[in-house]
N, C-alpha and C positions, 0 to 999 in steps of 0.2 A: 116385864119380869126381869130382874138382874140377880145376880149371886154376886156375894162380897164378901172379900176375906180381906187379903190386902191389899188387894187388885179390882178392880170392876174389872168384870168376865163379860159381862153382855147386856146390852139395851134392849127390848123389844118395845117400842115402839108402835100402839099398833096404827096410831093415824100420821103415817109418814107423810111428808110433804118439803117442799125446799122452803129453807129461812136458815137462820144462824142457828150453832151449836149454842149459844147464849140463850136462847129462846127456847131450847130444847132444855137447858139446865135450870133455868128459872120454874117452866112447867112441873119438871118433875120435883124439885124443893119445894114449890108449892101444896101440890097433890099429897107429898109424902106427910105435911105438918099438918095437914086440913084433914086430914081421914082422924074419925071418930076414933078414939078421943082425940081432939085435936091439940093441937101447941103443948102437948107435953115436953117436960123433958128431955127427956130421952128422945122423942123424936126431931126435937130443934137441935140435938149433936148429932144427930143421924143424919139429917138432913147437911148438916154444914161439913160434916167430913166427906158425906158425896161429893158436894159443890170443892172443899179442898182436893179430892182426887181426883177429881174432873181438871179440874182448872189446872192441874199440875201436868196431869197427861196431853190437855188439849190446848193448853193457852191461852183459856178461856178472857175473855174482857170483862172485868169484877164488877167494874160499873154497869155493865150494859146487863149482866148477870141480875146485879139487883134493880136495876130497871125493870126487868124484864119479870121477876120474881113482885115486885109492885103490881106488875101490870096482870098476871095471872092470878094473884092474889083476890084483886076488885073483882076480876073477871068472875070467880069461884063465890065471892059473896053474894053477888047475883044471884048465880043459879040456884047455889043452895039456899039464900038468903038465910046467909050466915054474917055475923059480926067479927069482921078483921078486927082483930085488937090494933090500938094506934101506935106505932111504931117497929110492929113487927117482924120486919126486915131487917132493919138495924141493931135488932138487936137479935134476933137470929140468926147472922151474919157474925156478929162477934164471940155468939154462946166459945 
């Protein structure tokens, strides 16, 4: 759960574990653009202005961010056996 105005107020997180903030950022831009209805609009700027306040607050590594956003992305098509659209990241990434 988070609240956002102009600020991220809070993560909760609820399966904590150690790894990188990059991998924690990837997860949740994934999650947020994949939830029914998926790759909207409005949810691919949503998603990228989080990744903007994060990375800005945190120093995030942009590259390892969309690595990492790749990587939860296959992971999600799996389970759901859902079709990633091809090139989604990237252009996700730029909306």
């Amino acid at each position: 759960n988070f609240l956002i105005t102009y600020r991220v107020y809070g993560l909760d997180f609820e399966d904590c574990r150690e790894g990188c903030i990059e991998e924690d950022a990837g997860r949740l831009f994934s999650y947020i653009i994949t939830y029914l209805p998926a790759f909207t609009s409005y949810k691919m700027r949503f998603a990228k202005q989080i990744i903007d306040i994060l990375g800005k607050e945190m120093d995030l590594d942009s590259e390892r961010v969309a690595w990492e956003i790749g990587k939860e992305l296959k992971a999600i098509g799996v389970r759901r056996n859902m079709e990633i659209p091809e090139g989604i990241v990237k252009s996700a990434l730029t909306y």
